[in-house]
N, C-alpha and C positions, 0 to 999 in steps of 0.2 A: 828256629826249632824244627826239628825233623818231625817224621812222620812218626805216630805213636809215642810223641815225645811229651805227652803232659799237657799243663794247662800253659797259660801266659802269666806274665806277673800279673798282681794284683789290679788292676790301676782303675780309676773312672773309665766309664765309655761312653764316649761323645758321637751322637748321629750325625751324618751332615747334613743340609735340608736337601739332597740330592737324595740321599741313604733313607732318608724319614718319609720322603714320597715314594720310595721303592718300595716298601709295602703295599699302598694305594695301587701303583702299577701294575703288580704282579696278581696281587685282590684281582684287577678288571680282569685279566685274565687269565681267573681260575686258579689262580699257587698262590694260595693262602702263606702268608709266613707271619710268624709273631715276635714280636723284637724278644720275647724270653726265649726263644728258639736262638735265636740271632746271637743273644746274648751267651746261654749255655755252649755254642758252639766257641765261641770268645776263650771261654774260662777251660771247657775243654774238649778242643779239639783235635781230630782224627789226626789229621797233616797240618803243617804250619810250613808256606813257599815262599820265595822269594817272587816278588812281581815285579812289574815297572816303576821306574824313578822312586827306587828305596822304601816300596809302600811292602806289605805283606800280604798275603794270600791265605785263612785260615778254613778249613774243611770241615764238613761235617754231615750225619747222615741229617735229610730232607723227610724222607719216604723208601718205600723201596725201591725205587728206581731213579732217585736223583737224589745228589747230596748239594747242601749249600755251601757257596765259595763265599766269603767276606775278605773282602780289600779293604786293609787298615795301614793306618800309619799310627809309630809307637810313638809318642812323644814321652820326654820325663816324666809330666805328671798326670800323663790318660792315652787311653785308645783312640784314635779316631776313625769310622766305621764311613768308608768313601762311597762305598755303595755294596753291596751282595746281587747275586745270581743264582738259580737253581741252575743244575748241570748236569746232563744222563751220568748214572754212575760209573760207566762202563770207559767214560771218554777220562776220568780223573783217578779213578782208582785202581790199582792193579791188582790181578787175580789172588786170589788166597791158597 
């Protein structure tokens, strides 16, 4: 999916326990994220990228000054959410 290109399909969205304590970790320092945050960026987001070894890359705004990335892999029948990252806005998104 391109940038401004809509949501994803449908599908289940499965955390991995990497991706489930990435909350916890981010919590300890100070970047609150909530998996319905996580999840809306899912269904629709800003940019949809291509990542490493065929997984995706989905964007989305954070705050003002950082947006969240989620690395997912698509499988047939769910999303799988490998982990997320907040990320300065400036360094992902390009000027308007």
């Amino acid at each position: 999916m391109s940038p401004g290109g809509g949501g994803l399909e449908t599908k289940p969205v499965r955390f991995t326990s990497h991706a489930s304590e990435k909350f916890v970790i981010l919590a300890r320092h100070g970047c609150h994220v909530e998996r319905s945050q996580a999840l809306t960026i899912l269904a629709q987001p800003d940019a949809v990228t291509q990542g490493h070894r065929g997984r995706r890359v989905a964007q989305g705004p954070l705050d003002q000054r950082h947006v969240l990335r989620i690395v997912f892999e698509e499988h047939e029948n769910e999303l799988v959410v490998v982990t997320f990252f907040p990320a300065r806005r400036g360094r992902y998104e390009s000027p308007v």
